[in-house]
C-alpha positions, 0 to 999 in steps of 0.5 A: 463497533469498531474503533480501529488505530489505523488504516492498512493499506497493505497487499493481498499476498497470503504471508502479510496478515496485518492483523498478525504482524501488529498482533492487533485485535478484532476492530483494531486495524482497518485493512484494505488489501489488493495485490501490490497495494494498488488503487483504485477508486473502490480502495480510495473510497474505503481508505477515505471510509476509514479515516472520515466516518471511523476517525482512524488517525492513520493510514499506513501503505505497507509493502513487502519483500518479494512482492510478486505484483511488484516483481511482475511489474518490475519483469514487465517494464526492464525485462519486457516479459508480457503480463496476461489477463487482469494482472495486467491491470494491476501491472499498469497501475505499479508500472509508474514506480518503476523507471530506469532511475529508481528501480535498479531492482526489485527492491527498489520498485517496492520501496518507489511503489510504497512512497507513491502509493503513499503520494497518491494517497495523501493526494486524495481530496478527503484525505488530503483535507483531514491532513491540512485538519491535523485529523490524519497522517500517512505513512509507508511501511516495509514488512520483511517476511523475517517478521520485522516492520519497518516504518519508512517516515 
């Protein structure tokens, strides 16, 4: 069976491994992985999945350094570059956390994109409900490719 201490909702990219970075074991974490740690009905589904049917206490969104969704992102939106094929889905769906505002760079659109990720999550009906129950926490994470985590709450 699986047990797993929390749920990742973390990036595809190849150099943010969870299970690595946590040095967890088989069954130990629940990850959900997509480029810029993006949403969609399919990952709601899956972070509700592990937090109701598997009882996980915790659901981190963890961002990284160098996000190359979020750098798309952030090159589409300030430096009007055009996005092709379905890049452009996930392009759309950052595209929110970066304004002129909050994201003066790449790094500030990572972290605006974490805490929103993060937002959209805890918005959710079904985890929005295991919160109010004491069942559930969210939080954001920053992962620097130096090997460091750093929890954002």
């Amino acid at each position: 069976g699986q047990d797993p201490y929390a749920v990742i909702v973390g990036c595809s990219d190849s150099r943010v491994t969870p299970t690595h970075l946590f040095n967890a074991g088989l069954g130990e974490l629940f990850e959900i992985r997509t480029a810029g740690n993006v949403l969609d009905d399919t990952t709601l589904g899956s972070i509700e999945y592990g937090a109701e049917h598997l009882e996980t206490p915790l659901i981190v969104v963890l961002g990284h350094e160098n996000c190359g969704a979020v750098t798309a992102t952030y090159d589409a939106v300030v430096k009007k570059q055009e996005v092709e094929g379905h890049i452009a889905d996930i392009v759309k769906r950052i595209t929110p956390s970066i304004t002129e505002t909050n994201a003066s760079s790449v790094e500030d659109a990572i972290y605006q994109n974490i805490k929103d990720v993060e937002e959209q999550i805890k918005e959710d009906a079904v985890i929005k409900e295991l919160i109010e129950e004491g069942k559930v926490k969210v939080i954001g994470a920053y992962y620097n490719l130096n090997g460091k985590v750093t929890f954002l709450d």
